[in-house]
PDB file of N, H, CA, C and O in Angstrom:
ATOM      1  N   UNK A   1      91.642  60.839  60.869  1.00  0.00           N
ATOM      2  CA  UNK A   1      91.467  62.254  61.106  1.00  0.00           C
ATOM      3  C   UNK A   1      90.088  62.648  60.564  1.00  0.00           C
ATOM      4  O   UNK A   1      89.886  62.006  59.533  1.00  0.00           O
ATOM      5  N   UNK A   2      89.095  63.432  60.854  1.00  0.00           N
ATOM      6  H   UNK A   2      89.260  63.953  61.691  1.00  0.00           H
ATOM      7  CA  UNK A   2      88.034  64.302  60.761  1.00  0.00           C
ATOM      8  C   UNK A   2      87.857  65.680  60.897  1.00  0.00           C
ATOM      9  O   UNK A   2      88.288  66.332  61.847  1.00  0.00           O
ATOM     10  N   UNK A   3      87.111  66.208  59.782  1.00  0.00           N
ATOM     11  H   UNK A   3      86.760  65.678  59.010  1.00  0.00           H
ATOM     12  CA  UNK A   3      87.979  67.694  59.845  1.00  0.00           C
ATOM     13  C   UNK A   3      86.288  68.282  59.882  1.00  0.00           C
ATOM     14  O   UNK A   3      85.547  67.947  58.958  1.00  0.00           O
ATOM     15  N   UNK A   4      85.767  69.159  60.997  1.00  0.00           N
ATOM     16  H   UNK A   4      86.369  69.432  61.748  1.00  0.00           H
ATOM     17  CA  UNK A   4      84.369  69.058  60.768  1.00  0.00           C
ATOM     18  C   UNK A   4      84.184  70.896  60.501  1.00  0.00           C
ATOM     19  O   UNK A   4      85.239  71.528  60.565  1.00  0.00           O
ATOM     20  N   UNK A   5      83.149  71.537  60.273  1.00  0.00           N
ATOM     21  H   UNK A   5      82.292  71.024  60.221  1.00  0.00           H
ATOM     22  CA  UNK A   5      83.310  73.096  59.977  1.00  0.00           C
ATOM     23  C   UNK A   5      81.969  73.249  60.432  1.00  0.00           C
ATOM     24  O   UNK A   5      81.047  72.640  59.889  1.00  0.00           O
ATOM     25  N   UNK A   6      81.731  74.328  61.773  1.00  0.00           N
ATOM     26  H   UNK A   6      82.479  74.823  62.214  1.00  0.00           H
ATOM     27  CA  UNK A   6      79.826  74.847  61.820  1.00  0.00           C
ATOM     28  C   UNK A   6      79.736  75.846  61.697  1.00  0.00           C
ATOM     29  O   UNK A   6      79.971  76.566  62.667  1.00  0.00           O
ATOM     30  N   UNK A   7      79.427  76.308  60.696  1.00  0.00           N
ATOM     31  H   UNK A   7      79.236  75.723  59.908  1.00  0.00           H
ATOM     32  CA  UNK A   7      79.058  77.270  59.764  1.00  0.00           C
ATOM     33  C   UNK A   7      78.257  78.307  60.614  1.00  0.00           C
ATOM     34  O   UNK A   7      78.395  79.523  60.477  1.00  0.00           O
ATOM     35  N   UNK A   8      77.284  77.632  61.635  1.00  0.00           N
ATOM     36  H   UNK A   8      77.172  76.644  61.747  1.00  0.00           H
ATOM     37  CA  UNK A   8      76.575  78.741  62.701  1.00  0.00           C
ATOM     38  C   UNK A   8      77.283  79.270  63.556  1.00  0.00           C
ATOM     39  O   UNK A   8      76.759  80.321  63.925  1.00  0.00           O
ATOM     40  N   UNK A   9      78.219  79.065  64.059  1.00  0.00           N
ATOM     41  H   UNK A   9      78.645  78.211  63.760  1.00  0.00           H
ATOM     42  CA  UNK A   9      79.090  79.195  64.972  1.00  0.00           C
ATOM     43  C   UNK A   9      81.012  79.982  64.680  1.00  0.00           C
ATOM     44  O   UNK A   9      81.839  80.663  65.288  1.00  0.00           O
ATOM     45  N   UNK A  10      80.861  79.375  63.537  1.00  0.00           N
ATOM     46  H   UNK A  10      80.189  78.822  63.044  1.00  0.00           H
ATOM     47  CA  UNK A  10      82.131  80.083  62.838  1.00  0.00           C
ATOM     48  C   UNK A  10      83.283  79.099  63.287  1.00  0.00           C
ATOM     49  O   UNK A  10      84.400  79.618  63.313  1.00  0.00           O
ATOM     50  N   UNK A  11      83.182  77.406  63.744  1.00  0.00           N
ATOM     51  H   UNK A  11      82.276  76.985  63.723  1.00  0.00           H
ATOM     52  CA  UNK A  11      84.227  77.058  64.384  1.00  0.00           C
ATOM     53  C   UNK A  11      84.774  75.375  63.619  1.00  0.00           C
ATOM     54  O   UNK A  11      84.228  74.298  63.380  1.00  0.00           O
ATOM     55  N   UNK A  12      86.075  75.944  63.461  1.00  0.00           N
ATOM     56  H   UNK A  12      86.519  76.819  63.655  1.00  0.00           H
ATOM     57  CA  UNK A  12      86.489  74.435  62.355  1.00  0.00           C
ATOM     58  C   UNK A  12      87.514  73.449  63.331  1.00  0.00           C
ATOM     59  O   UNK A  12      88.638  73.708  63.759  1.00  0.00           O
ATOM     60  N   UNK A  13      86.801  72.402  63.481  1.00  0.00           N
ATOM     61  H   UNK A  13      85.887  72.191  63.133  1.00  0.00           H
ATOM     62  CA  UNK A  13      87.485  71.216  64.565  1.00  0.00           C
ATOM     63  C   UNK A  13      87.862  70.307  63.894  1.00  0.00           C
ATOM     64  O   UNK A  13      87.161  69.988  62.934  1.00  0.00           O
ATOM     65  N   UNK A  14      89.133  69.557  64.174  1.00  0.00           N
ATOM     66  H   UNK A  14      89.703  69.816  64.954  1.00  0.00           H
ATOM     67  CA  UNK A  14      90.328  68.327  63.428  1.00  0.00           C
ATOM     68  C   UNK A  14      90.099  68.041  64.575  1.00  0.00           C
ATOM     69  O   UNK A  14      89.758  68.811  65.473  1.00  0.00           O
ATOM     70  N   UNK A  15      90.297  66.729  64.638  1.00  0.00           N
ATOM     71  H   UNK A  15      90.573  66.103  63.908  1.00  0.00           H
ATOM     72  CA  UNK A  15      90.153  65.432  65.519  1.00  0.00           C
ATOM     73  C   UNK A  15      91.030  64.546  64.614  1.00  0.00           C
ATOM     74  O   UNK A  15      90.988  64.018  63.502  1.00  0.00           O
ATOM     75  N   UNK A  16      91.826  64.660  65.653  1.00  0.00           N
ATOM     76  H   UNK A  16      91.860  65.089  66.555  1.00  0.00           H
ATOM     77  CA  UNK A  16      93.252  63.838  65.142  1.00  0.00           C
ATOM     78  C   UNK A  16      93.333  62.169  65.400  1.00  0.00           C
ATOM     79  O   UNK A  16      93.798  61.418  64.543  1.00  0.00           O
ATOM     80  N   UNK A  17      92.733  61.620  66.907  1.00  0.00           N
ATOM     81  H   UNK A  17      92.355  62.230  67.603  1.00  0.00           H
ATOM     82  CA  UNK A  17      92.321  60.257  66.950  1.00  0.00           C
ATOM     83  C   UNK A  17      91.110  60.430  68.336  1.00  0.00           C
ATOM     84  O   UNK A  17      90.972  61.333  69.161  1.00  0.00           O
ATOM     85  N   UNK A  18      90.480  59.332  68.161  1.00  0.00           N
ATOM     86  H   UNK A  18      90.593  58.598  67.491  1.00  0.00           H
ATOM     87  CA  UNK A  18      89.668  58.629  68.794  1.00  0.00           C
ATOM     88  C   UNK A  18      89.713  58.784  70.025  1.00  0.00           C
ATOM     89  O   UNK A  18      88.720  58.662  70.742  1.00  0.00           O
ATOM     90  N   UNK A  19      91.329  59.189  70.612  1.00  0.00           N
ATOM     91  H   UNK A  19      92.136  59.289  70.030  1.00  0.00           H
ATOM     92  CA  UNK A  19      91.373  59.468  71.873  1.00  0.00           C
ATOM     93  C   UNK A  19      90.518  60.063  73.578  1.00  0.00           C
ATOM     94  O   UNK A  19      90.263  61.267  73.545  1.00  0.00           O
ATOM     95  N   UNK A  20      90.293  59.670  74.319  1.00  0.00           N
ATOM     96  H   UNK A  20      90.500  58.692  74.346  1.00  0.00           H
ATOM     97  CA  UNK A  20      89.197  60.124  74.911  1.00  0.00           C
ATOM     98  C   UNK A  20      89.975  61.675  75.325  1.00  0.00           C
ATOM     99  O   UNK A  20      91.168  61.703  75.627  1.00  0.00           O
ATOM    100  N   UNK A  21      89.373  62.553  75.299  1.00  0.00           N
ATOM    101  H   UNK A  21      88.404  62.531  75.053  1.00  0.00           H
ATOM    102  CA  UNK A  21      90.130  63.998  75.747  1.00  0.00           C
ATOM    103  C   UNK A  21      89.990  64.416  77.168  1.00  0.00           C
ATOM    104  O   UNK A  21      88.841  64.604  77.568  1.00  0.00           O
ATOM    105  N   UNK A  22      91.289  64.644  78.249  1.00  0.00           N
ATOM    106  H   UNK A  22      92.222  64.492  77.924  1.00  0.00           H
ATOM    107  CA  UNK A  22      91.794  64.938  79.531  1.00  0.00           C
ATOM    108  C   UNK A  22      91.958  65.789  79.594  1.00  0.00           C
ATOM    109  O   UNK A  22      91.801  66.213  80.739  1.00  0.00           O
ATOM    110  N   UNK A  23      92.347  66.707  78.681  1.00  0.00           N
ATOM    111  H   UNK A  23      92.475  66.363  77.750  1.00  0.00           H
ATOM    112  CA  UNK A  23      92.442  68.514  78.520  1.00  0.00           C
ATOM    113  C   UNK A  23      92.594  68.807  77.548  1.00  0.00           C
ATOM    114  O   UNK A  23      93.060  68.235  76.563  1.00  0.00           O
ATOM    115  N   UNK A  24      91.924  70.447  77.854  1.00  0.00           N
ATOM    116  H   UNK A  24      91.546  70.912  78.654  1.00  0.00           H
ATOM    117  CA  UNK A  24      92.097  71.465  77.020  1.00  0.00           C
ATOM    118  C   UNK A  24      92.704  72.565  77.183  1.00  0.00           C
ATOM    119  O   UNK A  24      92.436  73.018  78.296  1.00  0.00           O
ATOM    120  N   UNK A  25      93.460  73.273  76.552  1.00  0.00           N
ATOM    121  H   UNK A  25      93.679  72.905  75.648  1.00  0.00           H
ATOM    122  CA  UNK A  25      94.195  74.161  76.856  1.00  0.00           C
ATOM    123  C   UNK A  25      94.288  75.371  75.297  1.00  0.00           C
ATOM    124  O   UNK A  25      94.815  75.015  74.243  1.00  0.00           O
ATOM    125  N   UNK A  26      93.648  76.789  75.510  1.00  0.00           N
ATOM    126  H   UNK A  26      93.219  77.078  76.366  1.00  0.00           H
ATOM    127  CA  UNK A  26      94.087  77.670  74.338  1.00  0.00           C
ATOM    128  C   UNK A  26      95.425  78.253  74.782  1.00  0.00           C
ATOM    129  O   UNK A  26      95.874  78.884  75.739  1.00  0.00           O
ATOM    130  N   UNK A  27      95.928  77.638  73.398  1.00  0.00           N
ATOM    131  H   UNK A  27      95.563  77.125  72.621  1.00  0.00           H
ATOM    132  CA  UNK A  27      97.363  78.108  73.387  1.00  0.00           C
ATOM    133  C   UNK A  27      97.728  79.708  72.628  1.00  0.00           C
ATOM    134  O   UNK A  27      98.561  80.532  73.004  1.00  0.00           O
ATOM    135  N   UNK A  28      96.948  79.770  71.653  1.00  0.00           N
ATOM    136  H   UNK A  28      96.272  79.101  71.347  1.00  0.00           H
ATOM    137  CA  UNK A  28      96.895  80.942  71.243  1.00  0.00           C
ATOM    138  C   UNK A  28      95.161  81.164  71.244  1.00  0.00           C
ATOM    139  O   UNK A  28      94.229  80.374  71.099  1.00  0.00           O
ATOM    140  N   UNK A  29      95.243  82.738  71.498  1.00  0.00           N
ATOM    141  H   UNK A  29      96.001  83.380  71.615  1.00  0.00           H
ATOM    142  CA  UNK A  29      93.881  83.011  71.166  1.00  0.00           C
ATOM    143  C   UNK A  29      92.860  82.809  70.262  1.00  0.00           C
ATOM    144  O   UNK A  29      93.070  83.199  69.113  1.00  0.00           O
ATOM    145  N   UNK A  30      91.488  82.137  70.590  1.00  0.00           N
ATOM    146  H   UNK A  30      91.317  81.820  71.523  1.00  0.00           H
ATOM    147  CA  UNK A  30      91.258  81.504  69.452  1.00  0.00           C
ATOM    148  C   UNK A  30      91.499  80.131  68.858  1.00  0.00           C
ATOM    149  O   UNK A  30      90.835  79.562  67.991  1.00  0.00           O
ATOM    150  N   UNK A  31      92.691  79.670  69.561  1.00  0.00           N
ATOM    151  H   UNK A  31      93.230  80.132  70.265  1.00  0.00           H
ATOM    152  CA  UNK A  31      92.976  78.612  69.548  1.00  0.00           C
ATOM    153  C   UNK A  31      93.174  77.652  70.493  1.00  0.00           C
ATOM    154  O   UNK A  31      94.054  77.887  71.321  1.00  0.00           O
ATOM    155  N   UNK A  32      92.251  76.077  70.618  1.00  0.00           N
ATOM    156  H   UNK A  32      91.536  75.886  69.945  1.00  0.00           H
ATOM    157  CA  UNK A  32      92.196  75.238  71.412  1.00  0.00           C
ATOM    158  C   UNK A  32      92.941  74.177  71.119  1.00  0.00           C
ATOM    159  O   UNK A  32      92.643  73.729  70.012  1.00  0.00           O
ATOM    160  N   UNK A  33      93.738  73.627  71.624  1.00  0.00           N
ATOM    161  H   UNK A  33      93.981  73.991  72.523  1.00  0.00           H
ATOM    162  CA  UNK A  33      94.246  71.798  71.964  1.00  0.00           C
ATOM    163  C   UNK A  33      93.577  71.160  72.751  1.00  0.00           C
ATOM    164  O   UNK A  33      93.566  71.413  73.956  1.00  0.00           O
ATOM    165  N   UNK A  34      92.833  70.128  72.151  1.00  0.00           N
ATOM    166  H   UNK A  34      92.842  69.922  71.172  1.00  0.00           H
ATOM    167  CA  UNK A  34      92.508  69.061  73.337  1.00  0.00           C
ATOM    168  C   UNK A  34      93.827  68.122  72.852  1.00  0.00           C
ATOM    169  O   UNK A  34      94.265  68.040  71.704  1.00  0.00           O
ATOM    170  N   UNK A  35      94.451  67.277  74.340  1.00  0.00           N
ATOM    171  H   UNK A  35      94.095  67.343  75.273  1.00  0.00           H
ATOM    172  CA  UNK A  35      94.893  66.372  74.558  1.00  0.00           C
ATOM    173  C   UNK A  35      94.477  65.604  75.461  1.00  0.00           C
ATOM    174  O   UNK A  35      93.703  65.935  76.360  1.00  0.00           O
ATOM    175  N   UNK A  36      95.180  64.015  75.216  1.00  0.00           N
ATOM    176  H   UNK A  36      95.808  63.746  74.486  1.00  0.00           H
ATOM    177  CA  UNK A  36      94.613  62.821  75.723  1.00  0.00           C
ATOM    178  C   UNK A  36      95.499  62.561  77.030  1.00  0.00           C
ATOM    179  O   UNK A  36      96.623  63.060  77.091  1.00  0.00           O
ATOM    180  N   UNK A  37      94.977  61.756  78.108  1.00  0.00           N
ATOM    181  H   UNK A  37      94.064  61.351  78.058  1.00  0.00           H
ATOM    182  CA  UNK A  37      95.676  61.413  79.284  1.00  0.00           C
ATOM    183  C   UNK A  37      97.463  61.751  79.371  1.00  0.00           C
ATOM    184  O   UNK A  37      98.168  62.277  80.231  1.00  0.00           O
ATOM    185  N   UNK A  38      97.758  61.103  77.907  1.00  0.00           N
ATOM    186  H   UNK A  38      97.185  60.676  77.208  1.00  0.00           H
ATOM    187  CA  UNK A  38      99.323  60.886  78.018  1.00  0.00           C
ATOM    188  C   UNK A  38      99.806  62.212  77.473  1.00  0.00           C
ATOM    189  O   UNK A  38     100.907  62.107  76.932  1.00  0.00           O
ATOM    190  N   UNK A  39      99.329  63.343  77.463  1.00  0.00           N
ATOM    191  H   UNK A  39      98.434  63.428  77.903  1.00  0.00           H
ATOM    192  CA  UNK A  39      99.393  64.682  76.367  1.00  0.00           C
ATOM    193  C   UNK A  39      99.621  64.800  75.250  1.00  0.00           C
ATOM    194  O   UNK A  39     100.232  65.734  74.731  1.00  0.00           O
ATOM    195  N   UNK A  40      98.925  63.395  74.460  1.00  0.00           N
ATOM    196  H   UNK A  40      98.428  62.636  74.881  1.00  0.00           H
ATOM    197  CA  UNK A  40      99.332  63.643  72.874  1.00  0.00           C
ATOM    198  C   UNK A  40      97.708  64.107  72.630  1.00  0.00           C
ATOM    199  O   UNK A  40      96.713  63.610  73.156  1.00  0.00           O
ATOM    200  N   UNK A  41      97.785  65.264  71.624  1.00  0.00           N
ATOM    201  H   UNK A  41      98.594  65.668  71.196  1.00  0.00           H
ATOM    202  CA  UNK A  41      97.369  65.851  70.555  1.00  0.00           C
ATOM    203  C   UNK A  41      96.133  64.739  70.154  1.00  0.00           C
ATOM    204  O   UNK A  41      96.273  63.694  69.520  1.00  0.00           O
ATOM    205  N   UNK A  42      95.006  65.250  70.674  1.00  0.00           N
ATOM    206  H   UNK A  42      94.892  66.099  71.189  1.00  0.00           H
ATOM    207  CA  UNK A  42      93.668  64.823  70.249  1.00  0.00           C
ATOM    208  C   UNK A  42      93.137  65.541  68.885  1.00  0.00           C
ATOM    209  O   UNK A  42      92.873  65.106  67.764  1.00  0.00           O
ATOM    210  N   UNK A  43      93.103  66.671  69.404  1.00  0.00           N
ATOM    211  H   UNK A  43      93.318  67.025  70.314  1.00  0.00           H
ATOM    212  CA  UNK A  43      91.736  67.688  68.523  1.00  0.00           C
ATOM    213  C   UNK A  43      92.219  68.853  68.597  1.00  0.00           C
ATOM    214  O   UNK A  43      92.936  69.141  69.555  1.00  0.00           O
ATOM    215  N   UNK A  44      91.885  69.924  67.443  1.00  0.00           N
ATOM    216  H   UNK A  44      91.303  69.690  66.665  1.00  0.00           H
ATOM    217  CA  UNK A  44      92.457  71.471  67.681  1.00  0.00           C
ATOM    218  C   UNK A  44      91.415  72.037  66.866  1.00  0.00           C
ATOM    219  O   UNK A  44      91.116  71.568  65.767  1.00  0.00           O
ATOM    220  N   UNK A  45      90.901  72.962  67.347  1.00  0.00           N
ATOM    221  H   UNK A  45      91.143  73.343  68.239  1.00  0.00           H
ATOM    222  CA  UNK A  45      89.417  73.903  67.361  1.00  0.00           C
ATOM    223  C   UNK A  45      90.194  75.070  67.378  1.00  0.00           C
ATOM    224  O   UNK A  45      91.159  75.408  68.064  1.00  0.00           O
ATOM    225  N   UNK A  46      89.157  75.968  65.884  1.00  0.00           N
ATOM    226  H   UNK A  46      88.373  75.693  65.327  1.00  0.00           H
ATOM    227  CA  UNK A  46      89.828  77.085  65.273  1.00  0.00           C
ATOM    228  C   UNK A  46      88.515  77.984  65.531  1.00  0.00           C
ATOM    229  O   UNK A  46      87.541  77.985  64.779  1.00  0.00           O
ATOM    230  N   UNK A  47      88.657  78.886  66.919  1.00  0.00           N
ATOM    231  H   UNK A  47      89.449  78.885  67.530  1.00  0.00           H
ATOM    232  CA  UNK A  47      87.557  79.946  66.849  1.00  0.00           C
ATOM    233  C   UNK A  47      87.434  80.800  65.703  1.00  0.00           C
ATOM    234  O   UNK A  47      88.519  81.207  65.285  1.00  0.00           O
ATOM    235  N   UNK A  48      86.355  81.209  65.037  1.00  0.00           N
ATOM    236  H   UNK A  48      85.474  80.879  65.376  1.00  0.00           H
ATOM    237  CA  UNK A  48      86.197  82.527  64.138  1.00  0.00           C
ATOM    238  C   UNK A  48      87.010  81.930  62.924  1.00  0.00           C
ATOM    239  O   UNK A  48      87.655  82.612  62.127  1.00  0.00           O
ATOM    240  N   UNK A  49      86.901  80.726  62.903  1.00  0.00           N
ATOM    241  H   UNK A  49      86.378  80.172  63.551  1.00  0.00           H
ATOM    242  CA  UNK A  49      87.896  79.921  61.190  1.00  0.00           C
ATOM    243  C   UNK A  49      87.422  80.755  60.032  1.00  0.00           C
ATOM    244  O   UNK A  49      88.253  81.279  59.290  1.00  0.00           O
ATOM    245  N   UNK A  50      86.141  80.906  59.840  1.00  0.00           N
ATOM    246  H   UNK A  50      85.466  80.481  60.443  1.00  0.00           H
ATOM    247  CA  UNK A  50      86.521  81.496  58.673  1.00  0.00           C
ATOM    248  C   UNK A  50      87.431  83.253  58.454  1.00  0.00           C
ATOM    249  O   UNK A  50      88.059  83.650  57.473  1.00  0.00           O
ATOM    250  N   UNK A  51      87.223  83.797  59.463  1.00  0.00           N
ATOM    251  H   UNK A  51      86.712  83.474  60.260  1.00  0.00           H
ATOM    252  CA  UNK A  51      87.928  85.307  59.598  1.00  0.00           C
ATOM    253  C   UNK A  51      89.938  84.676  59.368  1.00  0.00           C
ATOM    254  O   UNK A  51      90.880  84.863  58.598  1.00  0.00           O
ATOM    255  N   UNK A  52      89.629  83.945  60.541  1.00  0.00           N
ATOM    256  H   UNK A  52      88.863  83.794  61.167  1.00  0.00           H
ATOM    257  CA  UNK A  52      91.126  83.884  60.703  1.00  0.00           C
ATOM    258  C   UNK A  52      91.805  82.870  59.582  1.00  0.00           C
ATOM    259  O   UNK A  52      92.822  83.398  59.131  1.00  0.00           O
ATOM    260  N   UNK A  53      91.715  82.422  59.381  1.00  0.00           N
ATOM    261  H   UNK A  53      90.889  81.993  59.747  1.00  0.00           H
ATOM    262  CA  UNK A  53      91.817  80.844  57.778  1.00  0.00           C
ATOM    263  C   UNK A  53      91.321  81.932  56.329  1.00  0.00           C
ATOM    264  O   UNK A  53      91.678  81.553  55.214  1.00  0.00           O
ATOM    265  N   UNK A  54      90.827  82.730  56.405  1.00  0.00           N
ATOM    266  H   UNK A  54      90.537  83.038  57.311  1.00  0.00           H
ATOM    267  CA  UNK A  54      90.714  83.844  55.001  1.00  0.00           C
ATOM    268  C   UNK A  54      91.659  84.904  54.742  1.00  0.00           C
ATOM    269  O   UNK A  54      91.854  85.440  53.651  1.00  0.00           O
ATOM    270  N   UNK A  55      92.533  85.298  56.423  1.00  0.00           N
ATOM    271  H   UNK A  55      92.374  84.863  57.310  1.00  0.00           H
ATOM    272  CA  UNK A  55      93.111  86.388  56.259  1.00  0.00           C
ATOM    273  C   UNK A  55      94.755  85.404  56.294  1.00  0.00           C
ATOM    274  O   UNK A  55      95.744  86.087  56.030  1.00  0.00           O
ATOM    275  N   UNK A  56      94.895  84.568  56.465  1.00  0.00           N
ATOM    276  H   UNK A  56      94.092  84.013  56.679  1.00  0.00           H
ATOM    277  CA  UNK A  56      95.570  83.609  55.949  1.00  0.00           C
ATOM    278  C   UNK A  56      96.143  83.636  54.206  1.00  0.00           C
ATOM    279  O   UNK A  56      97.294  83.647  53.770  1.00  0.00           O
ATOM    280  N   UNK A  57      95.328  83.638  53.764  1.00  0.00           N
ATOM    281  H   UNK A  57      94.393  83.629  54.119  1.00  0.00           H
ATOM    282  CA  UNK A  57      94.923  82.853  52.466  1.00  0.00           C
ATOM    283  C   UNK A  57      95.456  84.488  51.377  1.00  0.00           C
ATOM    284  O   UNK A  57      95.984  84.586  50.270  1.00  0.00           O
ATOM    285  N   UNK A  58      94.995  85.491  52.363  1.00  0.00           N
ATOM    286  H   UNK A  58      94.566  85.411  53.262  1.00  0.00           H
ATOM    287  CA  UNK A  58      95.634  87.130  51.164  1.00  0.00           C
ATOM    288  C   UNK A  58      96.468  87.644  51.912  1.00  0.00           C
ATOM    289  O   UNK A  58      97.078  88.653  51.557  1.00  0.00           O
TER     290      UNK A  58
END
């Protein structure tokens, strides 16, 4: 797993495996799934992470 954060952009991506990615799909707003050919769970990209991951947290 790799958990990466761009700070210019405001966007925090997990990459779950190596998998080559076949789709993407936001399931909730703000929120992306990539999955692999067979639909397992590649990667999940957190638009605006720090807003939404802070108001989390109080």
């Amino acid at each position: 797993m790799k958990v990466k954060y761009d700070r210019e952009v405001d966007i925090l991506y997990i990459r779950l495996t190596d998998n080559v990615i076949d789709e993407s799909d936001e399931t909730h707003a703000g929120t992306i799934i990539d999955y692999d050919v067979d639909g397992a769970v590649v990667g999940i990209e957190v638009l605006n992470a720090s807003r939404r991951i802070l108001s989390q947290l109080n």
